[in-house]
N, C-alpha and C positions, 0 to 999 in steps of 0.2 A: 435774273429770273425772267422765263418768255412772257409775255404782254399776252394775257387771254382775250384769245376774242370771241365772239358771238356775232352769228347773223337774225336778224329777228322781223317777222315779218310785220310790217309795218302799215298802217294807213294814217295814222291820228289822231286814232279813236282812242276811249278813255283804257281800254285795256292794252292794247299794244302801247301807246304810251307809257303805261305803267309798266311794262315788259320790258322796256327799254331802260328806264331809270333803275328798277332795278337788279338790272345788271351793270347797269353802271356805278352801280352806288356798292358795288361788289366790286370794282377797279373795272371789269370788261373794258375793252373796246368793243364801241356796238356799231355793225352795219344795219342799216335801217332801211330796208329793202320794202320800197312801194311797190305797187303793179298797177300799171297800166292793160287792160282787159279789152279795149276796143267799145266799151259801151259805159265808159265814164267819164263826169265833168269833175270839173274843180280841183284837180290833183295838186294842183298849186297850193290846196289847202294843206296837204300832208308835207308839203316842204317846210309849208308855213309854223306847222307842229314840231317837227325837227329842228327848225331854228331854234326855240326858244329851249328846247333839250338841249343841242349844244351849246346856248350861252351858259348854262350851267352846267357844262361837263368839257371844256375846250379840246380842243386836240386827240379825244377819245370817241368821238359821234361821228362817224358818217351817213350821209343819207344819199342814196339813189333811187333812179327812176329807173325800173324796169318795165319791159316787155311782154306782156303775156297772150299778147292778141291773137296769134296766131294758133297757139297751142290751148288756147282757151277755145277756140272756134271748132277745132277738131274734135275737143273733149266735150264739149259743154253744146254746140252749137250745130253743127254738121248735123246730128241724128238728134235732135229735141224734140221734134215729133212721133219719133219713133221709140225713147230713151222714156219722155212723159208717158205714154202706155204703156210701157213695159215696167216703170220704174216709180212712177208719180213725177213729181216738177221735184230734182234733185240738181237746176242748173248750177248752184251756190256751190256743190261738192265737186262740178266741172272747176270752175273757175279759181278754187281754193288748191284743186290737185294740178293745174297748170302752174301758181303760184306756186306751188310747192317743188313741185320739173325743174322750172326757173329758179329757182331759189338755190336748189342742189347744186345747177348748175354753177353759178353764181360761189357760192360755196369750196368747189372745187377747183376753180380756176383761183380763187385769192387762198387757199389754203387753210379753209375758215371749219371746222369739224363739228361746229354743234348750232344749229337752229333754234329757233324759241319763235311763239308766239302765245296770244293774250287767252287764249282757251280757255274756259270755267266750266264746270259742271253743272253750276246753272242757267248756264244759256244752251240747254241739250235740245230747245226746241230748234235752233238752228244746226240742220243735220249734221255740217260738218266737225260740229262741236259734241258729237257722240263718241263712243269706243268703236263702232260701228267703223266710221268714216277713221278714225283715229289711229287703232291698230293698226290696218293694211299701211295706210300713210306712214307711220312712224316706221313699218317692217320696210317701206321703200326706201324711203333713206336710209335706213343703215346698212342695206346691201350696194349701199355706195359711200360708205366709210361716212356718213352725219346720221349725228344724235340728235333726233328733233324731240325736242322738251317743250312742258307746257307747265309754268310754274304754279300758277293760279288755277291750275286745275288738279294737281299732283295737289296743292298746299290751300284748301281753303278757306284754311284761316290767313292767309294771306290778304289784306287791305289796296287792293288797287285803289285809293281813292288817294288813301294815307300814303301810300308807298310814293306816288306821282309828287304829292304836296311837300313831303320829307324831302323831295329831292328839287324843290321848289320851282316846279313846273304845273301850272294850269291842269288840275285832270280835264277838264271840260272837251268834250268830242268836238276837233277838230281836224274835219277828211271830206275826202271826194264823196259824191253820190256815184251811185251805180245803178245802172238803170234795173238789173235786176239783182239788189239789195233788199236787205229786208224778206226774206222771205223763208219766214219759221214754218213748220214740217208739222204734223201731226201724225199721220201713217210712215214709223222710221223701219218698217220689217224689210225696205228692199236699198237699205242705204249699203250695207255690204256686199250685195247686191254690183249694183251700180258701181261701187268704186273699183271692184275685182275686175267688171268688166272694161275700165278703163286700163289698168296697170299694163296691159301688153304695145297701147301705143304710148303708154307714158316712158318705158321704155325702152322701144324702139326710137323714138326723139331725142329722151337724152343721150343713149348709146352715140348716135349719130353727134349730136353737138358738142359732144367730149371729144370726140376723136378728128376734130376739126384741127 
């Protein structure tokens, strides 16, 4: 039988943690894809969280450090002044949709067909965590052959706290800081918006680094 795998996007935290167990606790192979953004410390701490997921899961966890600086700066960063007028302060849905670029990429090159990360429907104050930012996102990746799932938000009856403990890993948040972290939304009328007006250099990027 082929070995399923999943890439899932990862920091440490108590929900992607729990994303991770369980799909492992479903047999997965899980890549455990961090990001690296250019305005974060401590990443060492999402290794640090990885570790203790693959002592209880051996030979099925991978964890990487990726890249996202560059494609975050162009999405998120370049036009902030101009994006916050137009848009409100949506830098969190730059930074998540370069994560995401990255991620496909990533994806594609290890032959890896379905995404996950820790999404809830209760945390809609963080924009990215809307239908808004969600739809276009999920329609992007699948016009590059990945299924980006969100378990804990399709299913919310679903227990990340329990899910994490079952699989006998620490839920407790352990991850980077980011320096612009934390930042829930309250006016989300221009988050579809904003992600649409990203998707032509999202891309144009990855076009380019697939055919590398």
């Amino acid at each position: 039988m082929k070995q399923k795998t999943i890439a899932i996007l990862f920091s440490g935290g108590t929900d992607s943690s729990a994303t991770a167990v369980y799909y492992l606790q479903k047999g997965y192979t899980a890549h455990l894809l961090t990001f690296d953004n250019g305005a974060e410390k401590w990443l060492e701490y999402s290794e640090f969280k990885a570790d203790r997921i693959k002592k209880q899961f051996p030979d099925r966890c991978i964890w990487s450090l990726q890249d996202s600086t560059y494609l975050f700066h162009e999405l998120g960063i370049r036009n902030l002044v101009e994006d916050v007028k137009k848009y409100g302060n949506l830098i969190c849905c730059g930074c998540k949709l370069a994560m995401l670029v990255e991620a496909i990429r990533y994806c594609k090159k290890s032959g890896i067909a379905v995404l996950a990360d820790g999404f809830k429907k209760a945390q809609d104050f963080y924009p990215e965590q809307t239908p808004d930012y969600m739809i276009p996102a999920d329609a992007f990746a699948r016009k590059y052959g990945i299924k980006y799932v969100h378990p804990f938000y399709e299913d919310e009856a679903l227990d990340p706290d329990a899910i994490t403990l079952g699989g006998g890993v620490p839920p407790s948040p352990i991850q980077p800081y980011c320096l612009f972290g934390y930042n829930p939304v309250r006016d989300k009328k221009f988050i579809r918006s904003y992600v649409t007006s990203k998707l032509p250099a999202m891309k144009k990027y990855l076009d380019r680094m697939l055919s590398q």
